[in-house]
C-alpha positions in Angstrom: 0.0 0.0 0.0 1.7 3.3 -0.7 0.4 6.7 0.7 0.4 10.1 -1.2 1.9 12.6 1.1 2.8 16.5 0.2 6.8 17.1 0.8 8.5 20.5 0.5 10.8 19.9 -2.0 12.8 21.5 -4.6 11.4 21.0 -8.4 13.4 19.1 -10.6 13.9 22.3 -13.1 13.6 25.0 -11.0 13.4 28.5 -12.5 15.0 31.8 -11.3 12.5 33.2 -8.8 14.3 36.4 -7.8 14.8 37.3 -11.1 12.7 40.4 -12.3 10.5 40.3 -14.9 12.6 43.1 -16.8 15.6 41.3 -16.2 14.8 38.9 -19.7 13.0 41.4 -21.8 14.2 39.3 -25.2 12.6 36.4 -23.5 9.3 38.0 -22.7 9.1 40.3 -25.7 11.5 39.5 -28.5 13.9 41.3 -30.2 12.0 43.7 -32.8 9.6 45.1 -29.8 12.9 45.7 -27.3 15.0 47.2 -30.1 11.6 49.8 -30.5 11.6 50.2 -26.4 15.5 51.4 -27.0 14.7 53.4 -29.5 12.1 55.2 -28.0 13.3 55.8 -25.1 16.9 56.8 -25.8 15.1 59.2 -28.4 13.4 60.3 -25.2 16.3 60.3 -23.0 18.4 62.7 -25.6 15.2 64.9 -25.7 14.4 65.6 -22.5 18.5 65.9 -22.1 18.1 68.9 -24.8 15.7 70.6 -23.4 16.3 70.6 -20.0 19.8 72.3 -20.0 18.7 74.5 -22.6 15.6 75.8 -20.6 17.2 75.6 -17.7 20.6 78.0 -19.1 19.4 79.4 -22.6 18.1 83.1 -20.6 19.4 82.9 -16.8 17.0 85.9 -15.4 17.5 87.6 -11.9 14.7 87.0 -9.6 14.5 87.9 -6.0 17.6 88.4 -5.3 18.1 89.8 -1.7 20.4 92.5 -1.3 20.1 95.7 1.6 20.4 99.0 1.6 22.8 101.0 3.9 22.5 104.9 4.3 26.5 106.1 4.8 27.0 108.8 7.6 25.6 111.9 6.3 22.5 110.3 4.2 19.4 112.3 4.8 16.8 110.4 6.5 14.1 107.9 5.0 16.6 107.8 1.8 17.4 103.9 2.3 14.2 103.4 2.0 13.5 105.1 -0.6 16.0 103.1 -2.9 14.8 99.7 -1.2 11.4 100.9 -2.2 12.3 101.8 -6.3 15.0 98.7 -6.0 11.8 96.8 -5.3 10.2 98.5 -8.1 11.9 97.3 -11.0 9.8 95.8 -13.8 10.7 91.5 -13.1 11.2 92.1 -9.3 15.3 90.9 -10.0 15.7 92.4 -6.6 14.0 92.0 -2.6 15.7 95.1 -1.1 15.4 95.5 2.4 17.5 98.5 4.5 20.2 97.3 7.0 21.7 98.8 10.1 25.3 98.8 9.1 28.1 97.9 6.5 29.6 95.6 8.8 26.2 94.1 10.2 25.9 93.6 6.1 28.9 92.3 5.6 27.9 89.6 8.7 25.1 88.8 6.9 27.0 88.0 3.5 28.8 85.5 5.5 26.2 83.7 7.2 24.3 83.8 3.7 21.2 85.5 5.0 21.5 88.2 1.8 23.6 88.1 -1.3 24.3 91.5 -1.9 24.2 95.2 -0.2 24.3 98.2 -1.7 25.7 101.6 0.6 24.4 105.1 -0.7 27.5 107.6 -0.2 26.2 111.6 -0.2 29.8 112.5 -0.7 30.9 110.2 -3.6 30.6 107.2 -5.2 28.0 104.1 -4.2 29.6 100.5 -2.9 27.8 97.5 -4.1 28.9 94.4 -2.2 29.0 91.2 -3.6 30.2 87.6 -2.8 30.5 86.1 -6.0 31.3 82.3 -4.3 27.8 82.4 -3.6 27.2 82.5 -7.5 29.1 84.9 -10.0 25.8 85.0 -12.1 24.5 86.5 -9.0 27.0 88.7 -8.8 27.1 89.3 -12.2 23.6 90.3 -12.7 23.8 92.6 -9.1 26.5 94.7 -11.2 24.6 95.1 -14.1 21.2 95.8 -12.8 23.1 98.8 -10.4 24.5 99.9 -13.2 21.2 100.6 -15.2 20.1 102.1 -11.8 23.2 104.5 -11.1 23.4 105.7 -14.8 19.6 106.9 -14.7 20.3 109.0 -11.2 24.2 110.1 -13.0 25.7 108.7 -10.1 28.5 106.2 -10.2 29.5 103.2 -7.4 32.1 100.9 -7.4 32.4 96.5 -6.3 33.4 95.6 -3.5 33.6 91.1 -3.8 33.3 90.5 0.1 33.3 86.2 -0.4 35.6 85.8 -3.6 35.9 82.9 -5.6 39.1 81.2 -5.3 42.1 82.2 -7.8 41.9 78.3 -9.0 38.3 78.4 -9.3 37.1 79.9 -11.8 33.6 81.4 -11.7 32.6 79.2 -9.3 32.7 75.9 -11.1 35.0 73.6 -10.1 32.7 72.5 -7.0 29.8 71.9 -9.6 32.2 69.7 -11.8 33.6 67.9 -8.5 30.2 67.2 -7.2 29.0 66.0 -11.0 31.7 63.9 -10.9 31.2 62.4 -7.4 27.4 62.1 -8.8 28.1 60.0 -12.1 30.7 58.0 -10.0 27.8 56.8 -7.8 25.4 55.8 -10.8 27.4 54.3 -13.0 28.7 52.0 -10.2 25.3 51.4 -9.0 24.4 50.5 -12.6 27.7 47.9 -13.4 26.5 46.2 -9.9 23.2 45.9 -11.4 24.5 44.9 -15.2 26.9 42.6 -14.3 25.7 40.9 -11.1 22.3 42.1 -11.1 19.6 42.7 -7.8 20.5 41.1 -4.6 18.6 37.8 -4.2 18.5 37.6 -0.5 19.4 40.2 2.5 22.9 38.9 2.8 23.4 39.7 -0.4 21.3 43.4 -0.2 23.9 44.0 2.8 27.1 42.8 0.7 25.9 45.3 -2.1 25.4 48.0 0.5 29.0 47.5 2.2 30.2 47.3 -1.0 29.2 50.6 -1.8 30.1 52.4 1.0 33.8 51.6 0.3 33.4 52.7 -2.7 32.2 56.1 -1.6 34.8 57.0 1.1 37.3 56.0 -2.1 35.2 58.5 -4.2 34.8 61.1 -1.8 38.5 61.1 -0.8 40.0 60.8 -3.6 38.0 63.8 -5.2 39.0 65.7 -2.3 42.3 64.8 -2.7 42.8 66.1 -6.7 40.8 69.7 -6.2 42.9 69.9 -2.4 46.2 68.9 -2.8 46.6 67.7 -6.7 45.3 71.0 -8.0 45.5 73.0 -5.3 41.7 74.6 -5.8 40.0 73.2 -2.4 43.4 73.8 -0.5 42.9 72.9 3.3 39.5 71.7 2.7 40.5 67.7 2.6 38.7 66.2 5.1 35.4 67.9 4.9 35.0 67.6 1.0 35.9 64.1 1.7 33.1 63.1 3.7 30.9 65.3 1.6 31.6 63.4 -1.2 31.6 60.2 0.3 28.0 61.5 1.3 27.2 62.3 -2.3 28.2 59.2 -4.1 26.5 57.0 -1.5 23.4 58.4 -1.8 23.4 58.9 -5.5 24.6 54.9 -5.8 21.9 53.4 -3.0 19.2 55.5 -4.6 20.1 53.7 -8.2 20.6 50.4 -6.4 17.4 50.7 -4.8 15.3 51.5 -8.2 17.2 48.3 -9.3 16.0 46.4 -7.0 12.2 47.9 -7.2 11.9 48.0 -11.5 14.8 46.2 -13.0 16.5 47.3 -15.3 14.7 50.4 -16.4 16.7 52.0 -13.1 19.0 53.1 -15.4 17.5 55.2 -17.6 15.3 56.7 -14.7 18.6 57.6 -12.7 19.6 59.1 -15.6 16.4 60.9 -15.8 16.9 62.1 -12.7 20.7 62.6 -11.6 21.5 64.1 -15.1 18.6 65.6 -16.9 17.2 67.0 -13.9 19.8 67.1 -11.5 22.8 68.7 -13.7 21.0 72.2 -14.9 19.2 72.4 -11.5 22.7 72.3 -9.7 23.5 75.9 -11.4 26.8 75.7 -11.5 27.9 79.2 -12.3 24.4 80.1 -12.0 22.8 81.0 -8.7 19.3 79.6 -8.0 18.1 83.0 -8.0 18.9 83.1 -12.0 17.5 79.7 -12.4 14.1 79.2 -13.7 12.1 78.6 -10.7 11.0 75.2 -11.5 15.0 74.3 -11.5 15.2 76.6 -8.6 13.2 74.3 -6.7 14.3 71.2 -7.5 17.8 72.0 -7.5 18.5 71.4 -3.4 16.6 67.7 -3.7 18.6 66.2 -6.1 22.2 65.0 -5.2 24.4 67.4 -7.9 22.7 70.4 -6.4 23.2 68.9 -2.9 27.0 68.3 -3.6 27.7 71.8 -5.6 25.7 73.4 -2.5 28.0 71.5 0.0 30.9 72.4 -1.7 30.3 76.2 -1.9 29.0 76.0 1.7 32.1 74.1 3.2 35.2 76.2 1.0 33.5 79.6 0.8 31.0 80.2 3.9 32.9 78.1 7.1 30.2 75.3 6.4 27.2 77.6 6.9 24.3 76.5 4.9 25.6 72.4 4.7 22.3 71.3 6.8 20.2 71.4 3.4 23.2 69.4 1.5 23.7 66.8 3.9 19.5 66.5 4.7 19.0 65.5 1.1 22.0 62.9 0.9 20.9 61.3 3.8 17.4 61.4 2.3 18.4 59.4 -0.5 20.5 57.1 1.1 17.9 56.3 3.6 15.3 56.2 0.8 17.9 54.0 -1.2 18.6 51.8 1.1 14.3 51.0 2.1 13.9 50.0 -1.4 16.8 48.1 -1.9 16.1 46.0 1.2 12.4 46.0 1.0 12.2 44.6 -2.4 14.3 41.9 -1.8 12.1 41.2 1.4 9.1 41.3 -1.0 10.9 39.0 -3.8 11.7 36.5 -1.0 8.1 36.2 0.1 6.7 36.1 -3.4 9.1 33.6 -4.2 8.5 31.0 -1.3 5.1 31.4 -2.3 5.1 30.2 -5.5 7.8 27.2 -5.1 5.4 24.6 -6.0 5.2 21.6 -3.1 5.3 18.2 -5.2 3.8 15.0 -4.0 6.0 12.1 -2.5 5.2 8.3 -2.7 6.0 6.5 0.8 5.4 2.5 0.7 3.8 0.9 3.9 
């Protein structure tokens, strides 16, 4: 007599369980229809490329930038405000004057990056505008130019005062946006070989391995990107260690928020970091260009996304004695924490699915 009984088993030919369904595309939908998918979307990817650096660059436009305006000893009274008032006046509002107490309570404020400008009426000569073009020289830039227009109408004349230079090895600005984009593609592109060549992690031993992994990685990023701009180049001089842990802050959370798509759509990660790191993330980071000359869409983005982050950090840690890094290192940790849920809760969820549907095959036992 022999007796049926249920046995957990593994199937003769098992198939690859964790495997996402995007991970065999030519299985599932043959060449001709992925070969139109590429096409598509690579059309789509070089589009939105296009037109997001060129709307984002093509007319930069001062808007809102906040300056204030000190009367000099000697000013008659209620003229500060007066200026702020017609400053504020100006057809595309490029300015949001306010009157100060002080030159030196404005040149305080320059340095904790409460304004970005100040402008000081002299009733015995020439006008000082005061810039700090490390904050943005397209800032700066567009300060000089607009108090130009307004001098020449009153036939009065002022002169620039840069309180917070740019470095002599740095010029306009830019070397801390091309440090941080290269921090930012260093973290992508690594995320995206891990997932190429030895795809999502199947289990949590393996989610943790990735993530360990990584984080080497991104101290040897962060320090040795540090290390060229510092000491190689001399641009960043004495600004090692800080930049250093930035940077290992910016290509960790650029990589576990790639890994983490990975592990949520497949392959299509990719294209989406791309969408997100470079078409949206490189224009919004200014460079050069101050949010205040961004478009505001870009203006708004530009903090969230890790190149803005990293240029921000950058600028924040040489330039300004590290005020204004909260809002750089809130967003890295944002998507490194946000990174790291989806890498580790997919692979939870592909687990589950996966126990579920290993089929349980029926044993013969004899009596």
């Amino acid at each position: 007599m022999t007796t049926t009984h249920p046995a957990h088993a593994a199937p003769e030919t098992p198939t690859p369980p964790h495997e996402h369904p995007s991970d065999n595309l030519l299985a599932k939908y043959g060449a001709p229809k992925v070969m139109v998918a590429l096409f598509v979307g690579m059309i789509l990817l070089q589009m939105g490329f296009i037109l997001s650096y060129v709307a984002a660059f093509h007319q930069p436009t001062p808007r809102d930038i906040e300056i204030v305006v000190i009367a000099d000893q000697g000013t008659p009274a209620g003229m500060d405000q007066q200026i702020a008032d017609k400053l504020n006046a100006i057809d595309g509002s490029p300015l949001d004057a306010r009157v100060g107490d002080n030159t030196a309570a404005a040149r305080r404020m320059l340095h904790d990056r409460e304004i970005q400008g100040a402008f000081v009426i002299n009733p015995a000569g020439a006008d000082t505008l005061i810039t700090a073009s490390a904050g943005g020289s397209s800032i700066a830039t567009s300060l000089e130019s607009i108090f130009a227009q307004v001098e020449s109408s009153q036939n009065r004349e002022f002169v620039v005062r840069d309180e917070i230079p740019v470095g002599a090895h740095d010029n306009r600005g830019l070397s801390g946006f091309y440090l941080s984009i290269g921090w930012v593609v260093g973290g992508y592109l690594f995320a995206a070989a891990i997932g190429l060549f030895i795809g999502a992690p199947k289990t949590l031993r393996q989610a943790a391995a990735h993530t360990g992994v990584i984080a080497v990685y991104s101290v040897i990023s962060g320090a040795f990107g540090a290390l060229i701009t510092s000491h190689v180049l001399g641009t960043f001089a004495g600004h090692w260690l800080p930049l250093s842990l930035l940077g290992s802050a910016v290509v960790f959370g650029t990589a576990m928020f790639t890994v983490g798509l990975r592990a949520a759509i497949g392959v299509l990660a990719v294209p989406l970091a791309i969408a997100v790191f470079v078409i949206l993330g490189n224009p919004s980071a200014g460079g050069a260009f101050g949010s205040n000359v961004l478009p505001s869409f870009y203006a708004a983005i530009g903090r969230w996304i890790t190149p803005g982050a990293g240029t921000e950090g950058v600028r924040s840690i040489v330039y300004f004695g590290n005020v204004g890094v909260g809002q750089p290192v809130l967003t890295l940790f944002l998507y490194a924490v946000v990174g790291a849920a989806m890498l580790f809760g997919f692979t939870i969820r592909k687990n589950r699915k996966s126990a579920d549907t290993v089929p349980t095959p029926a044993v013969t036992i004899a009596d």
